[in-house]
C-alpha positions as CSV (number, residue, x, y, z in Angstrom):
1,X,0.0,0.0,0.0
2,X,1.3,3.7,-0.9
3,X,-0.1,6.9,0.8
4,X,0.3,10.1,-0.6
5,X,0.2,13.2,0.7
6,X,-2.5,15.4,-1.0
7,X,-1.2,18.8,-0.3
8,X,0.0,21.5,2.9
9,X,-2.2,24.5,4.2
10,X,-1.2,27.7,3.1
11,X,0.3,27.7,7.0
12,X,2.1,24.8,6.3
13,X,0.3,22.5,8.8
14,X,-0.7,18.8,6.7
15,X,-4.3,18.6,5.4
16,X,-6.0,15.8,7.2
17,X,-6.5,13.8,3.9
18,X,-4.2,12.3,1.9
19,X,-4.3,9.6,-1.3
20,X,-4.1,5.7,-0.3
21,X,-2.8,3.5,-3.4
22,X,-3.6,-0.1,-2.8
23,X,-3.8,-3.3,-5.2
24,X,-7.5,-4.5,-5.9
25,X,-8.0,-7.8,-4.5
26,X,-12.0,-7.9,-6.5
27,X,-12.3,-6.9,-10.1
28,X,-13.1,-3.9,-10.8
29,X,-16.8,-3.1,-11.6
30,X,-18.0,-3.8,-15.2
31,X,-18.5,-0.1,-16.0
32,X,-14.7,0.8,-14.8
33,X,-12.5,-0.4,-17.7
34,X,-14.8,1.5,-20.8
35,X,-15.1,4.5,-18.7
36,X,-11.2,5.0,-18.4
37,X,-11.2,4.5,-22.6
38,X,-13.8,7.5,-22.5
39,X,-11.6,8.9,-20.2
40,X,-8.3,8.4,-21.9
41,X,-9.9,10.2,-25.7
42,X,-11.6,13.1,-24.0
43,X,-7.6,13.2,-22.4
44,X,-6.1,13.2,-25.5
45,X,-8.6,15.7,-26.8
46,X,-7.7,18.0,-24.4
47,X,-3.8,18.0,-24.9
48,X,-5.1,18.0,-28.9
49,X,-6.6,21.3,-28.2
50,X,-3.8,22.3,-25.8
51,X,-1.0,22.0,-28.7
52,X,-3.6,23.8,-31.3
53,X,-4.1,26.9,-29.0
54,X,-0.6,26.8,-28.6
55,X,-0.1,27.4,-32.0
56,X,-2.3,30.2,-32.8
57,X,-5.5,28.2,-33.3
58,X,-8.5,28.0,-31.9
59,X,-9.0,24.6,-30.2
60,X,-13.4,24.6,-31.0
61,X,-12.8,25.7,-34.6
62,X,-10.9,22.7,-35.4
63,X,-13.0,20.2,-34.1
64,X,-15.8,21.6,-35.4
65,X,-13.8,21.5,-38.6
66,X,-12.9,17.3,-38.3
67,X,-16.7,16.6,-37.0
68,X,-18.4,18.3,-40.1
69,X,-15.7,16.4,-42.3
70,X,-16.2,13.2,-40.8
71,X,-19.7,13.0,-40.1
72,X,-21.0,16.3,-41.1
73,X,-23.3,14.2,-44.5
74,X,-24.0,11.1,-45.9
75,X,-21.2,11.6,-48.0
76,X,-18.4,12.3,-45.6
77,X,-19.5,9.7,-43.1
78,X,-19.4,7.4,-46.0
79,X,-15.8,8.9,-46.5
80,X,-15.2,8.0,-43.3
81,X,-16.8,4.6,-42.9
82,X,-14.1,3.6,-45.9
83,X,-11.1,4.5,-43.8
84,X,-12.7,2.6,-40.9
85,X,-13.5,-0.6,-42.4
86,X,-9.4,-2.0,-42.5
87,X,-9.4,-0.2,-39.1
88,X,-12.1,-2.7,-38.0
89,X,-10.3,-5.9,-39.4
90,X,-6.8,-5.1,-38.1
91,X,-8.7,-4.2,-34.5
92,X,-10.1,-7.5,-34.9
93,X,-6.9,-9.3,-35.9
94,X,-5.1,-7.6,-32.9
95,X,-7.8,-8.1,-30.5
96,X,-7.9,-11.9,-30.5
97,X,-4.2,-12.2,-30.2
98,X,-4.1,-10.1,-27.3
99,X,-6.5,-11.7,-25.8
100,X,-4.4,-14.6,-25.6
101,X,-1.8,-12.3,-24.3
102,X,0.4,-12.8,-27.8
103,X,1.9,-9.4,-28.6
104,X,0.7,-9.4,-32.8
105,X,2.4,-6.4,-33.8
106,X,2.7,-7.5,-37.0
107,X,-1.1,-7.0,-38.2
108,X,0.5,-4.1,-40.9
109,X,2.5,-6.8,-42.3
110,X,-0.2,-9.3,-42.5
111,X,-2.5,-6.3,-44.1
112,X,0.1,-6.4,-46.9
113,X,0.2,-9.9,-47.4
114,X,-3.5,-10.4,-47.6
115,X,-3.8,-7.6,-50.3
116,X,-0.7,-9.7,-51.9
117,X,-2.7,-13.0,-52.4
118,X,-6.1,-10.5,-53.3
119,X,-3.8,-9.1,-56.4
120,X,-2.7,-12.5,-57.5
121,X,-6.1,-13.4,-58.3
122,X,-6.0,-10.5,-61.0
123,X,-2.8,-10.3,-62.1
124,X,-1.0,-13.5,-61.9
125,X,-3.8,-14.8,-63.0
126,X,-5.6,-17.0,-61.0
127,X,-9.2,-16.6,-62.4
128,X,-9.8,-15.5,-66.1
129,X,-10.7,-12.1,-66.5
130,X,-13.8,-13.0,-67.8
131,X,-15.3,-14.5,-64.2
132,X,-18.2,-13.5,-62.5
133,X,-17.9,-10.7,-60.0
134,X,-18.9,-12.9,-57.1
135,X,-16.5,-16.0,-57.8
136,X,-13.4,-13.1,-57.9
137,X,-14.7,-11.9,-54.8
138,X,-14.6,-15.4,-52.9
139,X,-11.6,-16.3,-53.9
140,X,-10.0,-12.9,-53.3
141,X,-11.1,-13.0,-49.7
142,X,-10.0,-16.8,-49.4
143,X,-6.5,-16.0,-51.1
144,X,-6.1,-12.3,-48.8
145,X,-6.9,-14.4,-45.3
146,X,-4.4,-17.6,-46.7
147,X,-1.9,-15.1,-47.0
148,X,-2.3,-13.1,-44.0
149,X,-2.6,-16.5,-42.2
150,X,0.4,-17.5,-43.3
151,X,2.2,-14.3,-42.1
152,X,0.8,-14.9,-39.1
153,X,1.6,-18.8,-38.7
154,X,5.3,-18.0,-38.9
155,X,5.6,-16.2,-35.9
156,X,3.8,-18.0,-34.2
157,X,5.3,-21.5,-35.0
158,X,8.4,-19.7,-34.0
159,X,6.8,-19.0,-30.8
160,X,5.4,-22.4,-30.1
161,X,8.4,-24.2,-30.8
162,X,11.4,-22.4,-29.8
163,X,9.4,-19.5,-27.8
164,X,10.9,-16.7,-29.8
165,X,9.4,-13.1,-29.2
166,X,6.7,-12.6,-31.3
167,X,6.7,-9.1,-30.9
168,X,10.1,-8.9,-32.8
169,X,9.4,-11.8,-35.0
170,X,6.2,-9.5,-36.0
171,X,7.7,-6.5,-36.2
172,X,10.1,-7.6,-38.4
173,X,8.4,-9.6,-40.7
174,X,6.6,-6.4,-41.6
175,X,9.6,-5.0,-43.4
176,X,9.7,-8.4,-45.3
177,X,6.2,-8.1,-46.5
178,X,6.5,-4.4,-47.5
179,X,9.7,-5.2,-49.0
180,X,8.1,-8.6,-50.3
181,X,5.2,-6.2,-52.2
182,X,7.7,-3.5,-53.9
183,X,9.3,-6.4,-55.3
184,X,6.6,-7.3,-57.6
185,X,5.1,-3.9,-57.7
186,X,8.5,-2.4,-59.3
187,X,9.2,-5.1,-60.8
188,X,6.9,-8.5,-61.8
189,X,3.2,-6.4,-62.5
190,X,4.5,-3.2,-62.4
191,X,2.5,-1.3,-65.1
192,X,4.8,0.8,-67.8
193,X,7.4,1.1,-65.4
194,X,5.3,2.9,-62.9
195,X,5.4,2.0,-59.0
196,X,2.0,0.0,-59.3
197,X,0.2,-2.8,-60.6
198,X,-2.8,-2.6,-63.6
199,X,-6.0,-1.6,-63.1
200,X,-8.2,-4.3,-61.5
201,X,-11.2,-4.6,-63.9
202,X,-14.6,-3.6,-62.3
203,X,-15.4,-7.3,-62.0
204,X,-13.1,-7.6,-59.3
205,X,-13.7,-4.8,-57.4
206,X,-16.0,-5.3,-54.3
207,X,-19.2,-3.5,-54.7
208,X,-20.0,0.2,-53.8
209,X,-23.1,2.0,-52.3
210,X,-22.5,4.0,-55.7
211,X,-23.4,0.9,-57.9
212,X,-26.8,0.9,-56.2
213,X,-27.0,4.4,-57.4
214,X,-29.1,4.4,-61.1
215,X,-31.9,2.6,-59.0
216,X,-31.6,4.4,-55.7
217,X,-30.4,7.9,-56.5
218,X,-29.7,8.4,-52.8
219,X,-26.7,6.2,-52.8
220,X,-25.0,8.1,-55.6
221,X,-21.4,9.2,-54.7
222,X,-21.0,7.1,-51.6
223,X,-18.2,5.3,-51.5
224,X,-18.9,2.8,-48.7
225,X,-18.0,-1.1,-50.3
226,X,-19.0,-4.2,-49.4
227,X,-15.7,-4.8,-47.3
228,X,-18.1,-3.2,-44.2
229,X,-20.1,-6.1,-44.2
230,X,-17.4,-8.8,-44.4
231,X,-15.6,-6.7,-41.0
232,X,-19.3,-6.8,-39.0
233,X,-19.4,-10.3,-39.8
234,X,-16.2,-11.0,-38.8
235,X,-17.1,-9.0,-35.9
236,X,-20.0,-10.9,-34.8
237,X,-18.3,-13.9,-35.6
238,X,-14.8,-13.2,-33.1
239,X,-17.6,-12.0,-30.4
240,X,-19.4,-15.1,-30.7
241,X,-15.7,-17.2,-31.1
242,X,-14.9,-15.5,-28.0
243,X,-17.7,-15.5,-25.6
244,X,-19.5,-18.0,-26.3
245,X,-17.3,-21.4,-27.8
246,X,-15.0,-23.9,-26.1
247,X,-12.0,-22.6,-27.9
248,X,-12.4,-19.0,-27.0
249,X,-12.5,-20.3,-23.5
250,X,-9.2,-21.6,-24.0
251,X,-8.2,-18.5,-25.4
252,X,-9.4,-16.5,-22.9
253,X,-8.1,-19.0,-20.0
254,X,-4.5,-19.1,-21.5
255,X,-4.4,-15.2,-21.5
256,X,-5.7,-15.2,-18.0
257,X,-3.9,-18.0,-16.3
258,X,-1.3,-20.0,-18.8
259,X,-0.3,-22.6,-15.8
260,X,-4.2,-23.0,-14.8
261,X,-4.7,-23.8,-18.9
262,X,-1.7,-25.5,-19.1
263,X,-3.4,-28.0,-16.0
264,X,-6.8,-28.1,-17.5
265,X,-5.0,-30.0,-20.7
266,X,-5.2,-27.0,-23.0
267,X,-2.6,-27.3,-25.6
268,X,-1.0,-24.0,-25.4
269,X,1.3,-24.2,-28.1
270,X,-1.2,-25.4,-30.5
271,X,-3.9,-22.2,-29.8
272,X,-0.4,-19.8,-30.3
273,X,-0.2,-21.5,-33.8
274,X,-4.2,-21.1,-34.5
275,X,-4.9,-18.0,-32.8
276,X,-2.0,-16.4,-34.8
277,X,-3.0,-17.9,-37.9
278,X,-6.5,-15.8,-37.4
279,X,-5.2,-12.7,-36.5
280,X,-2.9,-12.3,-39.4
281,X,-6.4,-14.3,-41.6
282,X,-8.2,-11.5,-40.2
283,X,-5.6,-8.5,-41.1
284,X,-5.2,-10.2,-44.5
285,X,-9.0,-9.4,-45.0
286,X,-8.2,-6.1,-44.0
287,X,-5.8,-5.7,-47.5
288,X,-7.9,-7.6,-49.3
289,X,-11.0,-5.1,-48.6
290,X,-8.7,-2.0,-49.1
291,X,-6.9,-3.4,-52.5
292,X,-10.5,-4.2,-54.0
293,X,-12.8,-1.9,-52.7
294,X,-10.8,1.3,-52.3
295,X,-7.3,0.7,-54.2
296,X,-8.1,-1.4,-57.0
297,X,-4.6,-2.1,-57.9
298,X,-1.2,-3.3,-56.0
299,X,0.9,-0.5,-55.3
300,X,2.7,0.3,-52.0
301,X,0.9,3.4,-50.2
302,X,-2.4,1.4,-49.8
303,X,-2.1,1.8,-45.6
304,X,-1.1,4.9,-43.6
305,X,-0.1,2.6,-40.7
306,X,-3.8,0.9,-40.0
307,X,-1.9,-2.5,-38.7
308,X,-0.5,0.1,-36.1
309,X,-3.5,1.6,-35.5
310,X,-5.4,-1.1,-35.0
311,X,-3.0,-2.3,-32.0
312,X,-4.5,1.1,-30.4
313,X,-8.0,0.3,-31.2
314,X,-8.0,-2.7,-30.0
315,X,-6.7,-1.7,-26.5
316,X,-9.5,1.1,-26.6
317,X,-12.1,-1.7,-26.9
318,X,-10.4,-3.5,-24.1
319,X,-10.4,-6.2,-26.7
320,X,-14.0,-6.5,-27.3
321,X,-14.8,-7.6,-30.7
322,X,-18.1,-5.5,-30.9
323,X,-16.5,-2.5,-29.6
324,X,-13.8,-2.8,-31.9
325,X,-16.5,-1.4,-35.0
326,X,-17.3,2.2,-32.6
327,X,-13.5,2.6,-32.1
328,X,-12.7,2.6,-35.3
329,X,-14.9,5.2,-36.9
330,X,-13.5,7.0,-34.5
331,X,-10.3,6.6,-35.6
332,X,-11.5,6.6,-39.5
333,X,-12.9,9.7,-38.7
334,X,-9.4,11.2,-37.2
335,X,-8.0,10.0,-40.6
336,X,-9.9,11.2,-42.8
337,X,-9.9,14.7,-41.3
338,X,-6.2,14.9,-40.6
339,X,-5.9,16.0,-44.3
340,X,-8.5,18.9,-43.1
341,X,-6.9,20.2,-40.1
342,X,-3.5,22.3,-39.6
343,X,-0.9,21.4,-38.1
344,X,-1.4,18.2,-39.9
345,X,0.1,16.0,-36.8
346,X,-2.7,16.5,-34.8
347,X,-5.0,13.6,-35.5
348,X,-1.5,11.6,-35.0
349,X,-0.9,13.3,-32.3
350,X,-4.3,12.4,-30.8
351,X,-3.9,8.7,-31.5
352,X,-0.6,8.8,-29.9
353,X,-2.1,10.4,-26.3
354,X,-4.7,7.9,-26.3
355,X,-2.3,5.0,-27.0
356,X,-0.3,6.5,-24.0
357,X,-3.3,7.1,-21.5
358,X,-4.7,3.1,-22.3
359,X,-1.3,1.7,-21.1
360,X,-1.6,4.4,-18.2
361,X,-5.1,3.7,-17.0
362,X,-4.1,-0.2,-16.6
363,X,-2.3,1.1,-13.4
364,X,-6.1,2.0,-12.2
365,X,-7.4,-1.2,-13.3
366,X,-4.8,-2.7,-11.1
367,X,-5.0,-0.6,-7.9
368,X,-7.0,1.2,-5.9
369,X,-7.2,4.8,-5.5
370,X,-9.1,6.5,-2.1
371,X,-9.0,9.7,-0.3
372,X,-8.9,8.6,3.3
373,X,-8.8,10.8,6.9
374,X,-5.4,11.3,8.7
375,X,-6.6,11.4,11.9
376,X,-6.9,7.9,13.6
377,X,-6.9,4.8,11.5
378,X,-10.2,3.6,12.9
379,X,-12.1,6.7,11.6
380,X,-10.7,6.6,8.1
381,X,-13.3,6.4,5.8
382,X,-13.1,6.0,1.6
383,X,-14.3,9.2,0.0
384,X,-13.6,7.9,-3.4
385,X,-12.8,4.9,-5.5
């Protein structure tokens, strides 16, 4: 137990309060963990507007400015629901490694890979060009999670078996699959030269709000693509993996308590090698989804750091699959509107603050906080959790 001293009298003299710091021994109530997330972006908000007054602007002005271009009409939001849909995937992919406690920071890498095996369909090819738009899709999505699976089975094989760290086996192997794209990008499918593939024909693009357009007018211009769907489903079906199956219960018991799992006859090392294996799946959905609906070619600025991002999305869920879709409109939002705003680092900035304040507000998770009388030990009383 630590006690802190809250502050002196202007005389001097010691208030008779003072802070007690105390580890929990009961979990924390249910409503505890998502308020310190609320707490930790309306935090980072404030040092956002902090660093913007700072700089000559006003603070309101600008976030006025990101709201209106982020959810200010169906077209923006739509905007902004396209930036959020890889953000959901990769939030996904993290969240279900962490929960087994596996540090996947290599869900960029795996993004990468899965819009790899999407572009081989196209341009290798794997289907001829003829196909119907719904066979290119299928396979496209079962080619992007292979390949994303199989970025994610090597670290974790590694891990099993020799117990290597996956966060630097992860971290690295994102260089390899960047590195592993510009190859064929500058080189192999490289069109005229130029640092990019061909153009995908429309037949294996994933379909747009905009193609409903000629019979509903309304959906003209919106750019929101099927890849939505396939990250609400794969939302739903994680929660569901999670909550309510046998092996999310081993997931969720090896993340807890590896030597209690261990004793129940969990195979550990096995459920590294799948639970990997579905993170990077889910990531390579993530590239698959931006390199058909959005990109609609291979080339190698097709993510602004969303396997990054999604590592702080996924702690501001506190790993909950369903809460993983809210976080990251928020953060499509701050993307999309980062373009809008001067200096241009603050969206970053913002995502960087909240990142910090998650890891910080585990401290409160784990202890105690309570304002308790000096006087007497039997008449201290808790003022505050």
């Amino acid at each position: 137990m630590t006690e802190i001293e809250v502050k002196k009298s202007a005389s001097g003299r010691k208030l008779p309060f003072m802070l007690k710091i105390e580890p929990r021994v009961d979990d924390p109530p249910k409503w505890y963990s998502p308020m310190l997330s609320v707490v930790a972006v309306i935090f980072a908000l404030l040092i956002g507007a902090l660093v913007i007054w700072l700089g000559g602007g006003d603070p309101w002005a600008a976030y006025s400015h990101i709201a209106k271009y982020s959810f200010g009409s169906v077209g923006v939001l739509s905007d902004t629901m396209v930036k959020a849909i890889p953000l959901m995937l990769v939030g996904l992919a993290c969240s279900v490694a962490f929960r087994m406690k596996l540090w996947n920071i290599g869900a960029e890498g795996q993004f990468f890979l899965g819009a790899f095996g999407a572009s081989m369909v196209v341009l290798l090819p794997i289907l001829p060009e003829e196909a119907p738009q719904w066979l290119f899709i299928i396979t496209m999505i079962v080619f992007g999670m292979f390949f994303g699976a199989l970025w994610g089975f090597i670290p974790g094989f590694l891990k099993a078996r020799y117990n290597v760290n996956e966060i630097i086996s992860t971290l690295m192997m994102n260089y390899i699959a960047i590195e592993w794209n510009n190859y064929f990008i500058y080189a192999v499918w490289s069109e005229g030269g130029f640092q990019m593939s061909r153009m995908f024909q429309r037949n294996a693009w994933l379909p747009r709000l905009s193609d409903l357009g000629t019979t509903f007018p309304f959906f003209r211009g919106l750019t929101t693509h099927f890849g939505l769907v396939l990250a609400l489903i794969a939302a739903v079906i994680l929660w569901w993996i999670l909550a309510k199956s046998q092996w999310g219960y081993e997931i969720r018991l090896t993340g807890d308590n590896p030597r209690a799992a261990e004793y129940a006859g969990i195979s550990i090392k096995k459920n590294i090698v799948l639970v990997m294996m579905l993170s990077g799946a889910l990531a390579g959905l993530a590239g698959m989804s931006e390199i058909s609906g959005v990109v609609h070619r291979l080339q190698g600025s097709i993510s602004p750091g969303y396997g990054y991002t999604g590592i702080i999305i996924a702690w501001l869920a506190k790993l909950n699959p369903l809460a993983v879709i809210l976080a990251s409109i928020l953060f499509g939002a701050l993307i999309l509107a980062g373009r809008e705003v001067q200096p241009a680092g603050i969206p970053t900035l913002i995502q960087g603050v909240i990142m910090v304040s998650l890891i910080a507000s585990d401290y409160f998770l784990r202890n105690r906080v309570s304002v308790v009388r000096r006087e007497g030990r039997s008449e201290e009383r808790r003022v505050g959790k």
